[in-house]
C-alpha positions in Angstrom: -23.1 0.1 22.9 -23.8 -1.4 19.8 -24.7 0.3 16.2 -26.1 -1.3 12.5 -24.4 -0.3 9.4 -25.3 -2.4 6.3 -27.3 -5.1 8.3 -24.1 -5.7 10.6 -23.9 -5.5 14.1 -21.1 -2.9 15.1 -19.7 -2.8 18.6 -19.0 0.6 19.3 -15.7 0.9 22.2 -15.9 4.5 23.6 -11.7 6.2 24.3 -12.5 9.0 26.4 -10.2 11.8 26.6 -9.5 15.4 27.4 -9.8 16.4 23.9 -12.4 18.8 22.4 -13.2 17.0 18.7 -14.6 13.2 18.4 -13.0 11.0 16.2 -14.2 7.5 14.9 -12.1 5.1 13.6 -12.4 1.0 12.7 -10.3 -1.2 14.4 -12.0 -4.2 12.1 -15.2 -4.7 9.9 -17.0 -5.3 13.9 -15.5 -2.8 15.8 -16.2 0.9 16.2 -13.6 3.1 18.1 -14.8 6.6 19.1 -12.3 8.9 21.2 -14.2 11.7 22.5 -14.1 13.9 25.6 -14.8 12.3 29.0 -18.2 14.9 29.3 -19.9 13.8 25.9 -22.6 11.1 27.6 -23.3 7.7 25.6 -27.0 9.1 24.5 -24.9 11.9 22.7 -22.3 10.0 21.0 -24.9 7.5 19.4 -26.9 10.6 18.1 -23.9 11.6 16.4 -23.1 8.1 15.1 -26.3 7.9 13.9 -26.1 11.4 12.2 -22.9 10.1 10.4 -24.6 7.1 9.1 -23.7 7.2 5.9 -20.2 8.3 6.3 -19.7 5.6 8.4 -21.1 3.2 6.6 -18.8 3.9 3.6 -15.9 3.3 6.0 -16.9 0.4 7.2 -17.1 -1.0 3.7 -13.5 0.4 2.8 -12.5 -1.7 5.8 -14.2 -4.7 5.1 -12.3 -4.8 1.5 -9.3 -3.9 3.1 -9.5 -7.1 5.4 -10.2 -8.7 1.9 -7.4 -8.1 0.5 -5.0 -8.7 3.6 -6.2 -12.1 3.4 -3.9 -12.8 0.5 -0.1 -12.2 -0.3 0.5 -10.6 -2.5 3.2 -11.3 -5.2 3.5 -9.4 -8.6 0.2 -9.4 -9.2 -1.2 -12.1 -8.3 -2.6 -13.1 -4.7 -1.9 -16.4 -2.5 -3.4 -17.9 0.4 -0.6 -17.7 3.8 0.2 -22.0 4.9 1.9 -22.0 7.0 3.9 -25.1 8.4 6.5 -25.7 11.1 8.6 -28.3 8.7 9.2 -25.6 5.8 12.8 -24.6 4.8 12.0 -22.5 2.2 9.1 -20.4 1.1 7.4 -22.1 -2.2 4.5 -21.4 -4.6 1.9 -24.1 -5.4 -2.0 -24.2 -6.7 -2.8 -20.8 -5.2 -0.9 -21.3 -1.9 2.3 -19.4 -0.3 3.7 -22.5 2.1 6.4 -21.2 4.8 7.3 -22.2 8.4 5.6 -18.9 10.1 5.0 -15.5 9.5 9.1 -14.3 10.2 9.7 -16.5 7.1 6.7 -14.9 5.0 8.5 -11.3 5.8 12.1 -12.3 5.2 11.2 -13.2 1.7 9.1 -10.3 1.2 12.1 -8.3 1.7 14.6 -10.5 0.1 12.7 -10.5 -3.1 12.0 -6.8 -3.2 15.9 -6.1 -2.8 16.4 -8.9 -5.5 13.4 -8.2 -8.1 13.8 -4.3 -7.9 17.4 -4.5 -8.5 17.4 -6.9 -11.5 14.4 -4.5 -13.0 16.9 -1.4 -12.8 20.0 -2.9 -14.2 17.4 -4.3 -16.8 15.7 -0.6 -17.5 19.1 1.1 -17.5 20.5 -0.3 -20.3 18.0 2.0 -22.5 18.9 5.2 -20.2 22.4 7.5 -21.6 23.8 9.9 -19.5 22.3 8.8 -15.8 24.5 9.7 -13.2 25.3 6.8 -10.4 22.5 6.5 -7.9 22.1 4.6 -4.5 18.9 2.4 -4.9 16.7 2.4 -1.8 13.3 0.6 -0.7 11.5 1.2 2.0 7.6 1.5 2.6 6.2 4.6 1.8 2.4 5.7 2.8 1.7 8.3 -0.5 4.5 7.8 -3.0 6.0 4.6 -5.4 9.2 6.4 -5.9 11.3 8.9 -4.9 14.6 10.3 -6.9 16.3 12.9 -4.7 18.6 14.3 -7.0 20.4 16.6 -4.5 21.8 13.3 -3.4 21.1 11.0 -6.1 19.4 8.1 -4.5 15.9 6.7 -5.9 14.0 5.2 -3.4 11.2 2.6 -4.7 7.8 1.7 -2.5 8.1 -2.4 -1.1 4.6 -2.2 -2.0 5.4 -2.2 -5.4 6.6 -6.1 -5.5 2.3 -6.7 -4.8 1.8 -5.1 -8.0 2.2 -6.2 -11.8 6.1 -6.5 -12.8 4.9 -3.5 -15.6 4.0 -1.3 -12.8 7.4 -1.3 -11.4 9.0 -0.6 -14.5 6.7 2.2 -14.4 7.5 3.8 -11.8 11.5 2.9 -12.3 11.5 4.6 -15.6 9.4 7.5 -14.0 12.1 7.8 -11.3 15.0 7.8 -14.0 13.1 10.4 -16.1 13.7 12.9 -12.9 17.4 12.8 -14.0 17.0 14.7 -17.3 14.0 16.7 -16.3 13.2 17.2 -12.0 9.8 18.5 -12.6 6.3 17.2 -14.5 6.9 19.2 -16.7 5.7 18.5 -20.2 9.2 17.8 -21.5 9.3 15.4 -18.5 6.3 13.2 -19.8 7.4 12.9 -23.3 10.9 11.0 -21.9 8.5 8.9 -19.9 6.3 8.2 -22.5 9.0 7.4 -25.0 10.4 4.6 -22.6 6.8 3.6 -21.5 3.6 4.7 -23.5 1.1 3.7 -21.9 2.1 5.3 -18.7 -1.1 7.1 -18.0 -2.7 3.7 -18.3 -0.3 2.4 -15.3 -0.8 5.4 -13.2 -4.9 4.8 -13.5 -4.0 1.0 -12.2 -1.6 2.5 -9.5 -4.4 4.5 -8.0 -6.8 1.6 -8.1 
């Protein structure tokens, strides 16, 4: 079965199972999942694609951009095209390009750079903070938050999806997470620390969201 949305040919692959709802997902900017229950007949489920037109169209182009984007790696900022090459020792920058011997390499530095950059950027940031207790430093990948503090056991945990942003957005978010010391809430109290170690913060949290 096959559907157009925005002049492109979409394959549509049909998951039948013993559920009640239908569900429609992209697997990539050509291809169309719908789960839906083993008794809904083809001539059905296209009537309802075609109903949901619009809506469907609209996330087809989210997942067009989102391919985009995933073409690139992403490093503070700025975005580089993956070469890979079997005789690299090291990962390296040059004219637009991130060279390294395969993907495990490209992931290994990922990490190692988030553990080195986000660390430097907290020792850097506490210098300006009196009166923070010690705190276990944590980063993991997080779907809906840039940082955590957990004050019950004092560990701030920072997004790895941070290091694809601008070096100013992590401090952001650090200096939000080291504001949670003196006040836990968002309260107003709590913005006017943050805003007196970064001002423009409801600038950053606009470019976060984007």
């Amino acid at each position: 079965m096959e559907l157009i949305l925005n002049k492109q040919k979409i394959n549509i692959e049909i998951n039948r199972k013993p559920n009640k709802n239908m569900y429609m997902r992209f697997l990539d900017s050509k291809t169309l999942m719908v789960t839906c229950n083993k008794l809904i007949s083809e001539k059905k489920i296209y009537q309802i694609l075609l109903d949901n037109q619009k809506s469907l169209e609209k996330m087809l182009d989210s997942k067009i951009k989102e391919e985009a984007k995933n073409k690139y790696f992403w490093y503070l900022g700025n975005p580089y095209i993956p070469a890979f090459t079997p005789y690299e020792k090291e990962v390296s920058f040059d004219e637009g390009f991130i060279y390294a011997k395969d993907e495990k390499m490209l992931n290994k530095f990922y990490q190692t750079e988030c553990k080195r950059i986000f660390n430097e950027e907290v020792q850097k940031i506490l210098n300006y903070f009196p009166n923070i207790p010690s705190f276990t430093l944590k980063i993991r990948n997080m779907k809906t938050r840039w940082g955590v503090n957990n004050r019950g056991t004092n560990t701030i945990t920072l997004n790895s999806e941070l290091l694809k942003k601008d070096l100013d957005l992590l401090d952001y978010v650090i200096i939000h997470e080291l504001c949670h010391f003196y006040e836990p809430n968002h309260s107003s109290r709590f913005w006017s620390h943050v805003e007196k170690y970064y001002p423009h913060y409801k600038e950053a949290r606009k470019r976060l969201r984007s």
